[in-house]
C-alpha positions, 0 to 999 in steps of 0.5 A: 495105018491106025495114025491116018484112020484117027487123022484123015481130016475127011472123017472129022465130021464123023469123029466128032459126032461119034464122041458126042453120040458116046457121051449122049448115051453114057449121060442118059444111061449113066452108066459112069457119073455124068461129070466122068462122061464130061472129060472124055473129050479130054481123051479123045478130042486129041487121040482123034486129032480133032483138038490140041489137048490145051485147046480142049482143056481151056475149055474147062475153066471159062468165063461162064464157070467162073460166072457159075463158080461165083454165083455158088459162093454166094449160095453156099453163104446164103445157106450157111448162114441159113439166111434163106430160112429166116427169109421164107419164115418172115415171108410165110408169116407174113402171109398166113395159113389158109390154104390158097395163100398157104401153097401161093406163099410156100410157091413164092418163097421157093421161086424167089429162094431157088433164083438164087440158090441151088433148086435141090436145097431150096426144096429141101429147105422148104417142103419139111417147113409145109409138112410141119404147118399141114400136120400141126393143122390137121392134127389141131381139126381132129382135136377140135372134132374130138373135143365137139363130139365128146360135147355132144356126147354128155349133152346125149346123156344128160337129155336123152330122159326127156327124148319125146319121141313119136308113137311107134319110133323105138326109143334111143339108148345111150348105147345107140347114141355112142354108136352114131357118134363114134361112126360120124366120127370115123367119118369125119377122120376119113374125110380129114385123112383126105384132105389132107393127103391131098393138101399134102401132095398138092403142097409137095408137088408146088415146092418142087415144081416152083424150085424148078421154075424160079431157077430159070428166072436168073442166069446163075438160077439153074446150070442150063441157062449158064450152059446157053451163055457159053455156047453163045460166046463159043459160037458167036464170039461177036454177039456184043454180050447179048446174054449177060444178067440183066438182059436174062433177068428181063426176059425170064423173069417175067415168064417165071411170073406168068408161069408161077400163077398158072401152075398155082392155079392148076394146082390149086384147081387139081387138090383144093378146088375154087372154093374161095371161101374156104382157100382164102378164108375171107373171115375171122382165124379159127382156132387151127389156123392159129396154132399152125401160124404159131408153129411157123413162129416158133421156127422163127423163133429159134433163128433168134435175132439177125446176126452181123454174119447174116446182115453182111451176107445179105449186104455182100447178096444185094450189092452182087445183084445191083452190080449184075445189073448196072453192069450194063443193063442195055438202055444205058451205059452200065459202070462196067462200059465207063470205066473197063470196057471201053475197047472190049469185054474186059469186065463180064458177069463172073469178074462181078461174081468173082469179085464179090464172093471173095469178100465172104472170106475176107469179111469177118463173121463178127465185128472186132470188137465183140468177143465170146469165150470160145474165141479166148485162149491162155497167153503165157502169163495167164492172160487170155488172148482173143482170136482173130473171128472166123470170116463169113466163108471158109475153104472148108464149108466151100469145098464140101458144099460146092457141086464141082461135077457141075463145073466139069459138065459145064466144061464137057459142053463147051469142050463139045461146042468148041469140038464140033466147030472145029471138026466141021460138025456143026457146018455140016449139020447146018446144010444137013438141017437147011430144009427146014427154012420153008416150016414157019419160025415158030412151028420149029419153035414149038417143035423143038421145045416139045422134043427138049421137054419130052428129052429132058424127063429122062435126062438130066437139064444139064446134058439136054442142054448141053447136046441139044443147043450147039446143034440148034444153033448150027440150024438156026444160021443155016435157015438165016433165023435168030439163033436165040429164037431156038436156043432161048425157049429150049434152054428154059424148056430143059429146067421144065421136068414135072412128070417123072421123080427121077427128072429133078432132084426137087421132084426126087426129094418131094416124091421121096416123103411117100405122099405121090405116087408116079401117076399123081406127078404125071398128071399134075406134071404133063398140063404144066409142061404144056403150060411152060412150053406155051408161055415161054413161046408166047415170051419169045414171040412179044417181049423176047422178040422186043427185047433181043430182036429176035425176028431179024438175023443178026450180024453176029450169026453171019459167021460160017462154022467149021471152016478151018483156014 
């Protein structure tokens, strides 16, 4: 009896969204850790006869992991060689301090780092580096009043005898004259204390928010945009490599642009005003900004000169990106379609990666022929023998810096995805969805974006995604619309958590300085999530639209789900 309740093929439908309805509240509640909440379909795919165990399995290692898998060697390098570091310091001295292009460069910087790298260590990096330059700049303007004000003060003293003062007026003593120094002093503190604070949150707030938008502009950025390739290629299986890097690359990156200089400028409007005088400071360097631009390259400084280890990372980095892009960049036959791809997709983005970031372990992190001490030892008469130099990457650095519950909550997606068409979920919620063809293509656009931006303040980017696109998806085919219509802008909507501390690990981290509270990310927050949700629209319906031909259903989306022969 309890073998026909678990096999009734009637009831798949049902089980499968039971398992997808389990694992929606164990990621939300996190009552398990989220990658422990990813391998339930491991257990109860099988158990429920919706999937083989080696079927649900595969699904664990894909090609989009390895992408994943790839793209973190590479960052984990950048990191351990600290050639992320030597780059925003050359790029913030390049330039300056003043305010407005102090936050506009510590913005750039992170965007352009967390592209590359993980968001969480992009902020971690850079919000002590802003602290640092805010502090020694305040502490070098209370210096400077001091040093005035002490001026002041013998001026009073050796004046105060030819005072002429009019008839009536009590004459000012030396003690009266301290006194009104000392409260304009105190003044000037509270009001420095304020500028700064709120040069501070604004600042912390900038860093974070930034991490979280440069990582949508690359497809290894942020673990969403991987999770939507690989539902892609689950679900669509002929979609022709549609999202691959190059194509992500030239429609997000354009969108992180436009959002990075509107958010700037909500920032700069919320904790520094439109004074451009003194943000910009179109004038001589006063004696603060020195130092402060001094501190910046003091760090500098320490890194010392660029290492061979730095230089081949930064090689091994740049080659990666020109192959992700001439792999095939659309316009053109790319190398990959010439000289692999002739009858298929053989050669993708993560065989690049793979690629690539297995020279890090074969590259040496010092040429052969320069040797140190440490690299010595005795041989057996007295000669000294050097070692073999440690190569740019070692097993050991990988396997405590590589995130390995994100692999297995890439892998519980696609288990997800892979579950939901076989059981028939995903066919039945597509007639159940078929409704909606009457509302307009982009009033379901914008609806969706919305609910994926309020859903992921609360949940992590990585679970939003993962339950939200196979389901769109689903709808998209039963309304005959573009499925990338939907599932492109609500993919970048999950990496759009401004409002809560508890949303990103970058907002955890700035919050965590005890500069913000909760009702100062709120604020700053809502207006920016409303700024991506409007800006990513706009991005699917011009240059999205140009790009993937997102007005017409495609050929690869005319496919019935569900449907087992």
């Amino acid at each position: 009896m309890v073998y026909k309740m678990f096999h009734n093929n009637k009831a798949m439908e049902a089980k499968c969204g039971f398992v997808i309805i389990l694992m929606a509240v164990y990621w939300c509640t996190e009552c398990i850790p989220l990658a422990v909440t990813a391998l339930l379909p491991v257990i109860l795919f099988p158990m429920m006869g919706i999937m083989q165990s080696g079927k649900v399995c595969v699904q664990y290692l894909t090609d989009s992991n390895m992408l994943f898998i790839g793209g973190l060697l590479v960052a984990i390098a950048v990191e351990h060689w600290n050639l992320h570091k030597r780059i925003a310091l050359r790029v913030l001295l390049v330039v300056g301090v003043r305010p407005a292009l102090l936050m506009s460069g510590f913005m750039g910087v992170t965007a352009f780092l967390s592209m590359w790298i993980s968001n969480t260590a992009t902020t971690a990096m850079m919000l002590p580096i802003a602290q640092a330059v805010l502090a020694q700049l305040s502490a070098t303007e209370a210096s400077h009043d001091e040093r005035e004000f002490q001026g002041q003060g013998k001026e009073n003293q050796a004046f105060e005898l030819e005072i002429k003062l009019p008839k009536g007026e009590p004459f000012t003593t030396k003690l009266d004259l301290e006194r009104d120094l000392d409260t304009t002093l105190e003044r000037r503190r509270k009001e420095r204390e304020m500028k700064y604070n709120l040069l501070t949150k604004g600042m912390s707030l900038s860093v974070c928010y930034s991490a979280s938008i440069g990582g949508t502009a690359t497809l290894t950025g942020t673990t969403p945009n991987l999770i939507l390739k690989g539902q892609m290629d689950k679900l669509f299986p002929d979609n022709g490599d549609v999202i691959n890097f190059a194509s992500w690359f030239g429609f997000a990156f354009p969108n992180m642009i436009l959002m990075l200089i509107l958010s700037w400028l909500w920032l700069q409007f919320m904790y520094m005003g439109f004074n451009m005088k003194k943000s910009f400071g179109c004038g001589k360097k006063n004696e603060g900004d020195e130092e402060a631009y001094a501190v910046m390259k003091e760090e500098y400084k320490k890194l010392g000169s660029v290492s061979f280890a730095e230089g081949a990372v930064l090689t091994v980095f740049v080659l990666l990106v020109v192959m992700w892009f001439t792999r095939e960049p659309g316009f053109m036959p790319g190398w990959a379609t010439i000289l692999f791809n002739i009858d298929g997709q053989f050669v993708t983005d993560g065989t690049v990666a793979i690629f690539m970031s297995m020279l890090f372990f074969v590259i040496p992190s010092r040429p052969f022929w320069y040797t140190e001490e440490e690299d010595a030892e005795e041989g057996n008469e007295g000669t000294k023998k050097h070692k073999a130099p440690p190569a740019l990457l070692e097993w050991s650095v990988v396997h405590e810096r590589m995130p390995w519950n994100i692999i297995l909550l890439l892998g519980g997606g696609f288990a997800l995805a892979s579950g939901s068409e076989e059981s028939g979920l995903s066919l039945w919620l597509g007639e159940s969805l078929a409704p909606l063809k009457s509302i307009p293509p982009f009033a379901i656009s914008l609806l969706l974006s919305l609910l994926v931006g309020t859903f992921t303040e609360c949940s992590s980017n990585t679970a939003t995604t993962t339950l939200f696109l196979p389901i769109l998806a689903s709808m998209a085919t039963a309304i005959s619309l573009n499925p990338l219509y939907v599932m492109l802008p609500c993919t970048i909507c999950a990496s759009l958590a401004f409002m809560l501390p508890v949303a990103t690990p970058p907002n955890a981290i700035a919050f965590s300085y005890g500069n913000l509270k909760v009702m100062d990310m709120v604020k700053a927050g809502f207006v920016l999530n409303m700024i991506g949700i409007l800006t990513i629209n706009m991005a699917v319906n011009t240059w999205g639209d140009a790009m993937f031909h997102l007005s017409t259903f495609p050929d690869w989306a005319n496919v019935t789900h569900g449907i087992k022969p």
